[in-house]
C-alpha positions as CSV (number, residue, x, y, z in Angstrom):
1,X,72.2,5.6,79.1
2,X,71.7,7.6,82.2
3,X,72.7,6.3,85.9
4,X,72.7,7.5,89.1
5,X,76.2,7.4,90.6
6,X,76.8,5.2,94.3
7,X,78.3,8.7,95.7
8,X,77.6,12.1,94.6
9,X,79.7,14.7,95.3
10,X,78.0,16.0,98.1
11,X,78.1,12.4,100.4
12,X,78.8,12.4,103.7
13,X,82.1,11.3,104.4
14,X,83.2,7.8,106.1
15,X,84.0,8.1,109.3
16,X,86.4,5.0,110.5
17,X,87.2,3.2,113.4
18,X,90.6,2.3,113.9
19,X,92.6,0.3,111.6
20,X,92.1,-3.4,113.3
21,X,88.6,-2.8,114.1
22,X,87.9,-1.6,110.3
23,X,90.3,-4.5,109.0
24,X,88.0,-6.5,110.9
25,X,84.8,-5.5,109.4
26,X,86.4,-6.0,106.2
27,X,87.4,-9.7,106.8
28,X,83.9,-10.4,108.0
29,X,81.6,-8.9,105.6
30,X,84.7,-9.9,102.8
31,X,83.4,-13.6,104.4
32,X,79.8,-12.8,104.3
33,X,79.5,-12.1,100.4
34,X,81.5,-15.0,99.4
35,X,78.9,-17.1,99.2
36,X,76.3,-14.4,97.2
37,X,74.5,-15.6,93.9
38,X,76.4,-14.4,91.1
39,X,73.0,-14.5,89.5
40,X,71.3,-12.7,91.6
41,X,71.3,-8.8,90.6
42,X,70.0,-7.8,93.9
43,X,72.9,-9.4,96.1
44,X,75.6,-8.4,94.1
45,X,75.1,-4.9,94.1
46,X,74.5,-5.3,98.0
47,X,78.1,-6.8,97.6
48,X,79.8,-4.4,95.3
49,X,78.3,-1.3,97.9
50,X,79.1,-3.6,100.7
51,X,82.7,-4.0,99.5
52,X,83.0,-0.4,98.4
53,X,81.9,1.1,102.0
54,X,84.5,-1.3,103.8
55,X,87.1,-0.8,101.7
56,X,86.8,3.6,102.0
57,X,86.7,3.0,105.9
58,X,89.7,0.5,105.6
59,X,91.7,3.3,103.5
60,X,90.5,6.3,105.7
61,X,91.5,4.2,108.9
62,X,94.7,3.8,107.4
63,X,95.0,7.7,106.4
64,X,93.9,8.6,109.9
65,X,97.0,6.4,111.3
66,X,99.5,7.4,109.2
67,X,99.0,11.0,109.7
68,X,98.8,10.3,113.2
69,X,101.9,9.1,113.2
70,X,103.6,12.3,111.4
C-alpha cells in the first residue's frame, strides 16, 4: 500500500509564537475538534493535522523558551 506522508522531509518548518499564545491555540482548536464525527473521514483527518500542527508549534515554543533561557 503506498501513502503519501503529512510531512516530507523537505517541509517548511513551524514557526511558533510564544509559549501562552501557542498553548492557547492549542486549547482552542483542542476545543474545536471535540465535537468532530468520529464517522466522518473528512473531519478527522482535519483533526489529526489540526492536532499535529498545534502540537509541533506547542513543542517548538517550548524549545525556543528553554533555550532562551540557557
Amino acid at each position: 500500500m503506498s501513502y503519501d506522508p503529512l510531512y516530507g522531509p523537505g517541509h517548511a518548518p513551524v514557526v511558533p509564537g510564544d509559549v501562552d499564545r501557542e498553548l492557547w491555540l492549542a486549547r482552542e482548536f483542542t476545543a474545536e475538534v471535540a465535537a468532530a464525527n468520529i464517522h466522518e473521514p473528512a473531519a478527522m483527518i482535519k483533526a489529526a493535522a489540526g492536532l499535529h500542527y498545534r502540537l509541533a508549534a506547542l513543542v517548538a515554543a517550548l524549545d525556543a523558551e528553554r533555550s532562551e533561557g540557557r
